[in-house]
C-alpha positions, 0 to 999 in steps of 0.5 A, a space after each residue: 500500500 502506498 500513502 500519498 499526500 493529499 493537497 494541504 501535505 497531509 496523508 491520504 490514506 483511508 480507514 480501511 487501508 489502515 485495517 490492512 496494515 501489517 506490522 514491521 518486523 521485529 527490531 532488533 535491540 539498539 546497543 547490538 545494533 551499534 556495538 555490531 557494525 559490518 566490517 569492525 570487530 566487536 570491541 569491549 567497552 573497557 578496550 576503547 576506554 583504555 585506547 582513548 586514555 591512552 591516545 590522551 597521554 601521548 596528546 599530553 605528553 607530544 604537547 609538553 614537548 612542544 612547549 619546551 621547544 616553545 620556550 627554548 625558540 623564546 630564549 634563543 630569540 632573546 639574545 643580543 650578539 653584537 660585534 663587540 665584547 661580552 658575548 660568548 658560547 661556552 659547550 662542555 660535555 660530560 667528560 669536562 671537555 670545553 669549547 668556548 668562542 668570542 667570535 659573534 659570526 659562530 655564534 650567530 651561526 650557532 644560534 641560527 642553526 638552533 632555531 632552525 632545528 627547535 622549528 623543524 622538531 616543533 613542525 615534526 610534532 605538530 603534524 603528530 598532535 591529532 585528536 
């Protein structure tokens, strides 16, 4: 049987059309149809919630990465090389061997090179950083 509407958009079916009527099928319960899609496995509550948790700490700890990298861009922006004295780069590694420069084109050069690393890691963990 097919309704169609009359002029004013209402049904137009008549009463004993209705008499005739079947009911739909049984469905089925609604969590079984959600927790059973067509091409995914049937996934426990508990296994998402831990997924979820623990996408959210990498999220925090990709995001506290990139806040160091911020802060250190910040810090490298901050300094003043001039041609003049009183700048110096001082390195020392673990064994207590030293190199120290007076020289402000290294240092710039130094410098220079930092930031351009801090940007390249700070892109690299951006294109990570997905929610």
């Amino acid at each position: 049987m097919v309704v169609k509407p009359n002029a004013n958009g209402t049904p137009n079916a008549k009463k004993e059309d209705a008499k005739n009527l079947q009911p739909a099928e049984k469905t089925t319960d609604f969590a079984k149809v959600v927790l059973s899609t067509p091409n995914q496995p049937k996934v426990g509550i508990s296994e998402n919630f831990e997924e979820r948790l623990h996408k959210l700490n990498k999220l925090f700890e990709l995001q506290s990465k990139h806040s160091k990298l911020t802060q250190s861009d910040k810090k490298l922006s901050e300094f003043s090389i001039e041609s003049g004295e009183g700048t110096e780069l001082n390195i020392e590694d673990a064994d207590g061997n030293e190199f120290t420069t007076k020289n402000p084109e290294i240092i710039q050069d130094v410098l220079q090179f930092l930031k351009e690393k801090i940007a390249d890691k700070r892109k690299q963990l951006e294109e990570l950083i997905r929610w």
